[in-house]
One Martini backbone bead per residue (centre of mass of N, CA, C, O) as a GRO file, in nm:
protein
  364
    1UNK     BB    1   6.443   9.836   9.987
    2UNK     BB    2   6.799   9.874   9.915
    3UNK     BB    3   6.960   9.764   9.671
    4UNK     BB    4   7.237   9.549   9.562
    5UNK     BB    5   7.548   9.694   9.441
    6UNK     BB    6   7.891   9.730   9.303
    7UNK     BB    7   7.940   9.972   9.513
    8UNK     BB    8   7.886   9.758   9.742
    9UNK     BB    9   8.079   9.537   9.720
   10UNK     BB   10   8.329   9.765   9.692
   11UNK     BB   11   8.289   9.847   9.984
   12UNK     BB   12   8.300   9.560  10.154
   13UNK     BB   13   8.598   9.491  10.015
   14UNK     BB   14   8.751   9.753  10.097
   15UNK     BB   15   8.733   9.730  10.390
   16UNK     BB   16   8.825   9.433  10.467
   17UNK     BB   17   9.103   9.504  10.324
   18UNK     BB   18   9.169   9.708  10.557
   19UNK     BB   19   9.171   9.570  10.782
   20UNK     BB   20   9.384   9.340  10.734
   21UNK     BB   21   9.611   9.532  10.707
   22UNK     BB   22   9.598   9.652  10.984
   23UNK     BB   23   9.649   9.368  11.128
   24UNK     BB   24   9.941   9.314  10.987
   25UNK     BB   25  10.053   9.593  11.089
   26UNK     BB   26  10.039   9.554  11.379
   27UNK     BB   27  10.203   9.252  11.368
   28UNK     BB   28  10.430   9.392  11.359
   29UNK     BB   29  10.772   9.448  11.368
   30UNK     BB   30  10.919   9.759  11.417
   31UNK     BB   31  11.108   9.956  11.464
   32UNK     BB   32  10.877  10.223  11.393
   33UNK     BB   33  10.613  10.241  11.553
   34UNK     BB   34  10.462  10.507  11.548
   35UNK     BB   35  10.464  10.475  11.199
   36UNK     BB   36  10.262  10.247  11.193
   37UNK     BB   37  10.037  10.347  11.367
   38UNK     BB   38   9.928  10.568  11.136
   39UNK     BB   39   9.888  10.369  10.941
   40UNK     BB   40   9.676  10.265  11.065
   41UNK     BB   41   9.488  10.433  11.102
   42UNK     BB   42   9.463  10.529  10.818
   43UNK     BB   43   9.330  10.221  10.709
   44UNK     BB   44   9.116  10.289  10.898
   45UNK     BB   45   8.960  10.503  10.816
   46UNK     BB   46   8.936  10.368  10.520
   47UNK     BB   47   8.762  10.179  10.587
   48UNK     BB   48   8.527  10.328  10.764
   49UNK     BB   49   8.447  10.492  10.475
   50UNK     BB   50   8.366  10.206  10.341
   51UNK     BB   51   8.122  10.141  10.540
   52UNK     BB   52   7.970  10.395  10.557
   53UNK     BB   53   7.913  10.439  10.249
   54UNK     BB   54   7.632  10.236  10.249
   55UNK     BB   55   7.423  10.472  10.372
   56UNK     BB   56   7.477  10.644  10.111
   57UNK     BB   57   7.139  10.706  10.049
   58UNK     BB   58   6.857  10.884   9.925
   59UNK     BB   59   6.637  10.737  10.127
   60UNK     BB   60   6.845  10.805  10.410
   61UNK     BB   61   6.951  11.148  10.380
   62UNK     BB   62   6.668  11.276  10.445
   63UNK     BB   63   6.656  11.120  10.776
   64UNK     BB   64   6.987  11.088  10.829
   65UNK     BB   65   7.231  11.305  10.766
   66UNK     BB   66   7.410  11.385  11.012
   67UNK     BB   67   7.520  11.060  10.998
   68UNK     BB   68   7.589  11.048  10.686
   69UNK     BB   69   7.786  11.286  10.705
   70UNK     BB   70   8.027  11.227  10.857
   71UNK     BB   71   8.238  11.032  10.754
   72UNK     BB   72   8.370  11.285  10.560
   73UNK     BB   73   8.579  11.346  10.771
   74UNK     BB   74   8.792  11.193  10.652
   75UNK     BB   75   8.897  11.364  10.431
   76UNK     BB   76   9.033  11.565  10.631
   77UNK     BB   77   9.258  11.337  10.783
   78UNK     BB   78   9.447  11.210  10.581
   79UNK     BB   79   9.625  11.451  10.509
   80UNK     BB   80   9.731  11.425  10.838
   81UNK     BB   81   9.807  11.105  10.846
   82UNK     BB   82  10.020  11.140  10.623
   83UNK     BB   83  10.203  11.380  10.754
   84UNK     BB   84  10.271  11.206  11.000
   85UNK     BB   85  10.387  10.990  10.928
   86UNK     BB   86  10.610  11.103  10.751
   87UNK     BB   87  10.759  11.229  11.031
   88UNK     BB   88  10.820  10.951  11.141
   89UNK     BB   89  10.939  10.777  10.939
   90UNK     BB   90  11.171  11.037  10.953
   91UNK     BB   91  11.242  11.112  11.254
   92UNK     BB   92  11.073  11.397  11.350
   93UNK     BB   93  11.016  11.567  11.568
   94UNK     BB   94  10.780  11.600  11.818
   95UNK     BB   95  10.482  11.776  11.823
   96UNK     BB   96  10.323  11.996  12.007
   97UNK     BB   97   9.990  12.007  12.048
   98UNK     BB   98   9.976  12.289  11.949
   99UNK     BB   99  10.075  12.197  11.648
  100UNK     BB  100   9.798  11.993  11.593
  101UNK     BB  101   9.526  12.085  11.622
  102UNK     BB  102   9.485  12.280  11.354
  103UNK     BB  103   9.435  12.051  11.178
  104UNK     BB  104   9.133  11.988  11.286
  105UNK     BB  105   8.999  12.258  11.183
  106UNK     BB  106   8.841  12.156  10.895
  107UNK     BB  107   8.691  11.910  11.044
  108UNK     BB  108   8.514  12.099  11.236
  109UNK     BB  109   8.371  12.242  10.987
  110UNK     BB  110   8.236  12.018  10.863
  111UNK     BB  111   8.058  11.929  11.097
  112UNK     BB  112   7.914  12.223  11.093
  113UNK     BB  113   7.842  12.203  10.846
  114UNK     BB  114   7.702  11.908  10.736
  115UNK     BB  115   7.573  11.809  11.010
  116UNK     BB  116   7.417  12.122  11.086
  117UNK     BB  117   7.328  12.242  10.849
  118UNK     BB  118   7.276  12.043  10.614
  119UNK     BB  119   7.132  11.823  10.764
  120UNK     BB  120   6.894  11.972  10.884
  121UNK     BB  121   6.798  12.052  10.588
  122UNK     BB  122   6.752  11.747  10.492
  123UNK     BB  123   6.571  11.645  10.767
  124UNK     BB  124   6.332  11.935  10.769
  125UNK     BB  125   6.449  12.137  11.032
  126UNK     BB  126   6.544  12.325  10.771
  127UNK     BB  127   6.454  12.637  10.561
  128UNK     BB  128   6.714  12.823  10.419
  129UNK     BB  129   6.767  12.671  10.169
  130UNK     BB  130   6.861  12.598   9.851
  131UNK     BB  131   6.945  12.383   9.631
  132UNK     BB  132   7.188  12.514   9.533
  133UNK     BB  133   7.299  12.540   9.806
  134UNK     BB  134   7.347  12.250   9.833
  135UNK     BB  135   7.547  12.200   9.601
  136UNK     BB  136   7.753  12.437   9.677
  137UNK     BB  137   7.814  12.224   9.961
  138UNK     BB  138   7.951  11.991   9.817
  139UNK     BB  139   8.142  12.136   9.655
  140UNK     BB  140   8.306  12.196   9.921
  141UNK     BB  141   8.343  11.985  10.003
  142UNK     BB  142   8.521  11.851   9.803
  143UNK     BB  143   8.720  12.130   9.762
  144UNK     BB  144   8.841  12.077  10.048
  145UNK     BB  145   8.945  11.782  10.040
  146UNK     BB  146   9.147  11.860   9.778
  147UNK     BB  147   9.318  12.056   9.949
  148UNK     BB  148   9.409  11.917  10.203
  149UNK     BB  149   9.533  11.645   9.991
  150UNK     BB  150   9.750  11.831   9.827
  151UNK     BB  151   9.902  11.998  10.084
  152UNK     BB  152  10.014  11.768  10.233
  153UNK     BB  153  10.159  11.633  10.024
  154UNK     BB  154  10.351  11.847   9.962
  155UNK     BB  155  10.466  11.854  10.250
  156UNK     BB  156  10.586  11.590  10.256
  157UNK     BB  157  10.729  11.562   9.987
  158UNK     BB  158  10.921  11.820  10.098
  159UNK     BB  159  11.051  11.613  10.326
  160UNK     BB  160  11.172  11.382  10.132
  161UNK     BB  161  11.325  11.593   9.975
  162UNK     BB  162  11.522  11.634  10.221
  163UNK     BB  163  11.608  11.386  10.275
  164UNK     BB  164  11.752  11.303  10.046
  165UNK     BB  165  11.923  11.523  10.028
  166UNK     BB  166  12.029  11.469  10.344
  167UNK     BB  167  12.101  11.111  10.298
  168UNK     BB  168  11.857  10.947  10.430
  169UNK     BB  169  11.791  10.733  10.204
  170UNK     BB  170  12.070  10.605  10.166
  171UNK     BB  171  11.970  10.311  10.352
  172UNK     BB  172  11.727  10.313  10.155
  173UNK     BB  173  11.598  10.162   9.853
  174UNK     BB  174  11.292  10.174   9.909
  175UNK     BB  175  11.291  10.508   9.998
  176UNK     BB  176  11.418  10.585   9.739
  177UNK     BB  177  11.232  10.442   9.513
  178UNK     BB  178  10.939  10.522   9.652
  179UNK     BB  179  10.862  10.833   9.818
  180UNK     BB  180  10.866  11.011   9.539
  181UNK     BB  181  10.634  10.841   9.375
  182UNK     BB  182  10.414  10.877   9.615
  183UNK     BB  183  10.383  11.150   9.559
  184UNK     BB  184  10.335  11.184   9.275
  185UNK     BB  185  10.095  11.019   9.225
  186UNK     BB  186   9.936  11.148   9.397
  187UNK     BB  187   9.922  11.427   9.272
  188UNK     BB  188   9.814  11.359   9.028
  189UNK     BB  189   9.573  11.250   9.095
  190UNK     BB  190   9.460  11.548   9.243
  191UNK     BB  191   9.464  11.690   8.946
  192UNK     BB  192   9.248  11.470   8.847
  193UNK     BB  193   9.050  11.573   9.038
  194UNK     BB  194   9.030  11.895   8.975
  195UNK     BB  195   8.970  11.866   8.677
  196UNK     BB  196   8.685  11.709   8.730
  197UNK     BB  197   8.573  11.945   8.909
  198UNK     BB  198   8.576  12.192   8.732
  199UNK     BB  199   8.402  12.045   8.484
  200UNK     BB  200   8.114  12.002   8.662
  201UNK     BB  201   8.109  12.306   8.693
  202UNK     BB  202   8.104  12.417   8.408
  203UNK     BB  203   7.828  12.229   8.291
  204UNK     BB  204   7.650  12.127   8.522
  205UNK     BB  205   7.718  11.836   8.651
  206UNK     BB  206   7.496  11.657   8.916
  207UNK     BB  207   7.747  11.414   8.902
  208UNK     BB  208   7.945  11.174   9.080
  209UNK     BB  209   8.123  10.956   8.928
  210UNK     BB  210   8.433  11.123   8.921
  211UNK     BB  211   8.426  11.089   9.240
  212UNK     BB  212   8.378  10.775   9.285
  213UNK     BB  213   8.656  10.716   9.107
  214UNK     BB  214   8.873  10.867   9.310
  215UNK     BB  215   8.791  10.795   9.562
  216UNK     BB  216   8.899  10.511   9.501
  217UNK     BB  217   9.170  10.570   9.444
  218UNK     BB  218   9.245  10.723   9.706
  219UNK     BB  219   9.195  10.423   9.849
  220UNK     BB  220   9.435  10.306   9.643
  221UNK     BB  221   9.673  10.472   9.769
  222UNK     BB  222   9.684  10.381  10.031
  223UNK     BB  223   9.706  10.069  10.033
  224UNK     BB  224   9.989  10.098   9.870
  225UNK     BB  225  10.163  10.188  10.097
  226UNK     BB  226  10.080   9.960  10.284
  227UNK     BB  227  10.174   9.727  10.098
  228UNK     BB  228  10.445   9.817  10.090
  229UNK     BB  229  10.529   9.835  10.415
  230UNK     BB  230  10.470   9.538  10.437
  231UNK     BB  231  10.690   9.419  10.240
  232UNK     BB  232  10.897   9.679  10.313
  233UNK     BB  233  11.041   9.715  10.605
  234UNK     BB  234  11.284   9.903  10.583
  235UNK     BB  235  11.148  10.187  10.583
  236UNK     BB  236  11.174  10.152  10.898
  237UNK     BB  237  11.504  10.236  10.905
  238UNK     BB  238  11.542  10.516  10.911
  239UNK     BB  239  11.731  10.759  11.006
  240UNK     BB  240  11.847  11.012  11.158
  241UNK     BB  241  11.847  11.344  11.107
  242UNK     BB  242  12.003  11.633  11.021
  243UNK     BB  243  12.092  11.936  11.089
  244UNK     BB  244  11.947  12.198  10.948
  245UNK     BB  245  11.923  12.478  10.692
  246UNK     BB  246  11.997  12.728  10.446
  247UNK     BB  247  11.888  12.762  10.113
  248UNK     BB  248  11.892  12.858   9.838
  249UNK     BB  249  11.773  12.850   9.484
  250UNK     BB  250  12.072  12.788   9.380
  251UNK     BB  251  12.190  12.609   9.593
  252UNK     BB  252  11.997  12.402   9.571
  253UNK     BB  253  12.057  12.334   9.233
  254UNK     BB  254  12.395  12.269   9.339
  255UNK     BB  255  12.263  11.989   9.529
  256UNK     BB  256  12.148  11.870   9.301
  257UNK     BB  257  12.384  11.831   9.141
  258UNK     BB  258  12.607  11.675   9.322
  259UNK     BB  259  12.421  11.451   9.356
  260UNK     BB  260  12.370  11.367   9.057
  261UNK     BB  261  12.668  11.271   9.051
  262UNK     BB  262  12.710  11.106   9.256
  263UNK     BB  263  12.496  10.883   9.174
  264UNK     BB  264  12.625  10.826   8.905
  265UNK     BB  265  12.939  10.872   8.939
  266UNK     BB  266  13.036  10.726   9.180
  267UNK     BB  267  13.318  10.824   9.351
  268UNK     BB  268  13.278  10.679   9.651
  269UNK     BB  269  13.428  10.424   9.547
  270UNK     BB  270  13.671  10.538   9.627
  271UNK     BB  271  13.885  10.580   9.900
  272UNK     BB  272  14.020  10.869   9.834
  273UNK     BB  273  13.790  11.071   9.800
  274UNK     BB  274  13.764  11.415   9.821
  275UNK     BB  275  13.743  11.670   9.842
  276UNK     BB  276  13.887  11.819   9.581
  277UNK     BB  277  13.771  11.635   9.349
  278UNK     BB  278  13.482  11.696   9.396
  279UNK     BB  279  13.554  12.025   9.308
  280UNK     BB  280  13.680  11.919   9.010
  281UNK     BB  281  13.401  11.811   8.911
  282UNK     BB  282  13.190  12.047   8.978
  283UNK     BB  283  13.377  12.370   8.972
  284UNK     BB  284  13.396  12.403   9.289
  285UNK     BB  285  13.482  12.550   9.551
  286UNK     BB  286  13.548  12.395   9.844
  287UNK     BB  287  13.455  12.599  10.069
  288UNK     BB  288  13.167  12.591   9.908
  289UNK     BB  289  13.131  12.264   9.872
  290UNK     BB  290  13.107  12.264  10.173
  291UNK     BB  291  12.860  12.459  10.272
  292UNK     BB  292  12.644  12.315  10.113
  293UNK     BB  293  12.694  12.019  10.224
  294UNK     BB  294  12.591  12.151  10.545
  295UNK     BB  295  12.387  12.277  10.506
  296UNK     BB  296  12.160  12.102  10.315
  297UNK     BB  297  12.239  11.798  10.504
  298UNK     BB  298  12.365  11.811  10.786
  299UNK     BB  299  12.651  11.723  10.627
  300UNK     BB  300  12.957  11.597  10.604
  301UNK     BB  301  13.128  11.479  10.374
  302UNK     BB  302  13.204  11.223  10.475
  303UNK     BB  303  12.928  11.158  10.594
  304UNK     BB  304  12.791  11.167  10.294
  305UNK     BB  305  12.980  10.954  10.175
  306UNK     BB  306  12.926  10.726  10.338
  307UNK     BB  307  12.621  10.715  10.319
  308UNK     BB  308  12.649  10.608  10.006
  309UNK     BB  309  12.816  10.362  10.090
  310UNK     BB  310  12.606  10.224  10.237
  311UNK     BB  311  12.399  10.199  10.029
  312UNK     BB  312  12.587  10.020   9.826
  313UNK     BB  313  12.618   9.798  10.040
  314UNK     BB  314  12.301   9.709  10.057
  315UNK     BB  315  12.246   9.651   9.798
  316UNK     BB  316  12.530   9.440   9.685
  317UNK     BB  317  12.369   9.233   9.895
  318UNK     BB  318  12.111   9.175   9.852
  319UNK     BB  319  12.211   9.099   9.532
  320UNK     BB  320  12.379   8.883   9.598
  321UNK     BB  321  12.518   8.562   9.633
  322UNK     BB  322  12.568   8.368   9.891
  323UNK     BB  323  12.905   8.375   9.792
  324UNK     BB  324  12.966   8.712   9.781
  325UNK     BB  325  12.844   8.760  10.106
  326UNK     BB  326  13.126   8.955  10.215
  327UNK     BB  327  13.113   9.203  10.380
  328UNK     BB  328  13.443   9.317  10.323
  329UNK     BB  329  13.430   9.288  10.005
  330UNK     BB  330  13.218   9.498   9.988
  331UNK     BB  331  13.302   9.735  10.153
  332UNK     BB  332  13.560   9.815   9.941
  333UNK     BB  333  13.350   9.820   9.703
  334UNK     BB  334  13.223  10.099   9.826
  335UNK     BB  335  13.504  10.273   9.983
  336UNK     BB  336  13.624  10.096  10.231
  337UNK     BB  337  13.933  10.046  10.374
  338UNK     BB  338  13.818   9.971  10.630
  339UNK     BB  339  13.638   9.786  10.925
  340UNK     BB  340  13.594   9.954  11.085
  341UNK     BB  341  13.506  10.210  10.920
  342UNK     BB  342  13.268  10.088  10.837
  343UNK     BB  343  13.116  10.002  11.134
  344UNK     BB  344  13.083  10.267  11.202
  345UNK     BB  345  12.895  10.419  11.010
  346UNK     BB  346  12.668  10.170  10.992
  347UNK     BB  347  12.587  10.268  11.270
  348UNK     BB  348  12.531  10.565  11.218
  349UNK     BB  349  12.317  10.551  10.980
  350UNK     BB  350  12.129  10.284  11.110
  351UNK     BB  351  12.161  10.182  11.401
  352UNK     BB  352  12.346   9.898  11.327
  353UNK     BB  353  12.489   9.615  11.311
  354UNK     BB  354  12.477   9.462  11.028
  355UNK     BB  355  12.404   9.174  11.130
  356UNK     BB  356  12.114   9.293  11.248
  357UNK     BB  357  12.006   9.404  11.024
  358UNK     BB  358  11.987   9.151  10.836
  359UNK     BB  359  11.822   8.992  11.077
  360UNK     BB  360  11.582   9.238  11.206
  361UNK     BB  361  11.493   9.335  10.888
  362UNK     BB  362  11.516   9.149  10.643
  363UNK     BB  363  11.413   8.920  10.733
  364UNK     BB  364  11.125   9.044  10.842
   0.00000   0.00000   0.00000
């Protein structure tokens, strides 16, 4: 009988309260239903892989490898539920089917390695494997995890990077000051995971301690992401992308350099301000510097402008004192000279009228 552990505790506590956050996330009512769906889906799995987890004893892997090690193709799907999530998030068009299953290549690989040739041989009912060749199946089931949960990141991290850039999270201060962190600290945990992959392999250490504590950790970065979503309800309210073309790679850094001249001297607070100011203020001819803000962000330069007029009026109003919380003295000190002209962006950004936003949205 197979003695009960602080490994087993903690894998039955972060189980147990993976449920809960898929119930509470089930239950919430979002703009966003399709992306809340993955992101259930996403901690439904990460909670079945902490419960199945409990069955990982070498006393009954030698004797039911086949089922004990089936859970870890959840390892190669979290990268794809995690990239899934995040073009719902953003309002990404729906993939068909055909550029979908591919995705799911690895798992199936995962499934045909570990449960058939190695669970087999764990059973012992082949016998044409050296133990060596057992421990070098498992760093690759571990390096393959590490590849696809990489890969993912990157392509996410580079997907809300290119909403930042094109004005899409200036509606929510929740997504831009929060999806690029996550996605950051991500990355960072991943190379802390391969970096300790690499040192077990160069020692030739045996022991799987720095993988069980990566492990846990990359289960407690998904639930962070829930935690947030579950607070942060506005995350969801992101508006739909505009269509996008190609810059180079100066091109790029020239649309880096204008947004952050943007962000910090806000100069969209001004209700006067024209692409004329802006190209004095940045150095670049007009005709550039609208084709890079057209090409890049896929908005005119009017509404990439409104979009961040937009951004400072949710914030504005959010940190408002209840008497100071006047729509239309906020919308003015934003950069807007009428109140037309307010309530047209702010539904073009938001897709929704203020009085809605702010009782739909902030109240939930």
């Amino acid at each position: 009988m197979p003695t009960f552990s602080l490994f087993d505790a903690l894998l039955i506590l972060g189980g147990t309260q993976g449920l809960f956050l898929a119930f509470l996330l089930r239950q919430r009512k979002v703009a966003n239903q399709s992306a809340a769906n993955y992101l259930v889906a996403l901690v439904l799995l990460v909670s079945f892989l902490l419960f199945a987890r409990l069955s990982y004893r070498s006393e009954w892997l030698y004797s039911y490898a086949e089922v004990i090690l089936l859970p870890d193709v959840i390892l190669f799907v979290l990268g794809p539920c995690l990239w899934l999530f995040t073009r719902h998030l953003l309002r990404l068009p729906t993939l068909p089917q055909s550029q979908l299953w591919p995705h799911a290549i690895p798992a199936f690989i995962h499934i045909i390695v570990a449960n058939t040739i190695l669970g087999q041989h764990l059973n012992g009912n082949w016998h044409f494997m050296s133990g060596g060749a057992v421990y070098l199946s498992f760093l690759l089931i571990e390096g393959g995890a590490m590849i696809s949960l990489i890969t993912y990141l990157l392509v996410s991290f580079r997907l809300t990077r290119h909403a930042s850039l094109a004005g899409q999270l200036q509606a929510s201060e929740a997504a831009r000051s929060f999806l690029p962190v996550f996605f950051q600290v991500g990355l960072v945990l991943a190379a802390c995971w391969t970096l300790s992959f690499g040192y077990r392999i160069f020692v030739h250490d045996p022991t799987y301690l720095m993988y069980r504590v990566f492990w846990f950790l990359t289960v407690g970065y998904i639930f962070w992401l829930a935690y947030t979503v579950l607070l942060q309800n506005k995350l969801f309210t992101l508006p739909l992308p505009t269509n996008d073309k190609t810059l180079n790679a100066e091109e790029v850094a020239t649309l880096d350099r204008i947004m952050e001249y943007l962000e910090e001297e806000k100069p969209y607070l001004e209700s006067q301000l024209k692409l004329a100011d802006l190209a004095q203020a940045t150095g670049l001819p007009r005709h550039e510097l609208s084709r890079i803000i057209n090409t890049g962000t896929g908005q005119s330069f009017f509404d990439l402008i409104n979009t961040l007029r937009i951004g400072n009026f949710i914030k504005a109003y959010e940190t408002a004192t209840e008497h100071e919380r006047s729509i239309l003295q906020l919308a003015y000190q934003s950069g807007f000279n009428s109140k037309s002209a307010f309530n047209r962006a702010f539904r073009k950004v938001t897709g929704c009228s203020p009085s809605e936003y702010f009782r739909e949205v902030v109240a939930s």
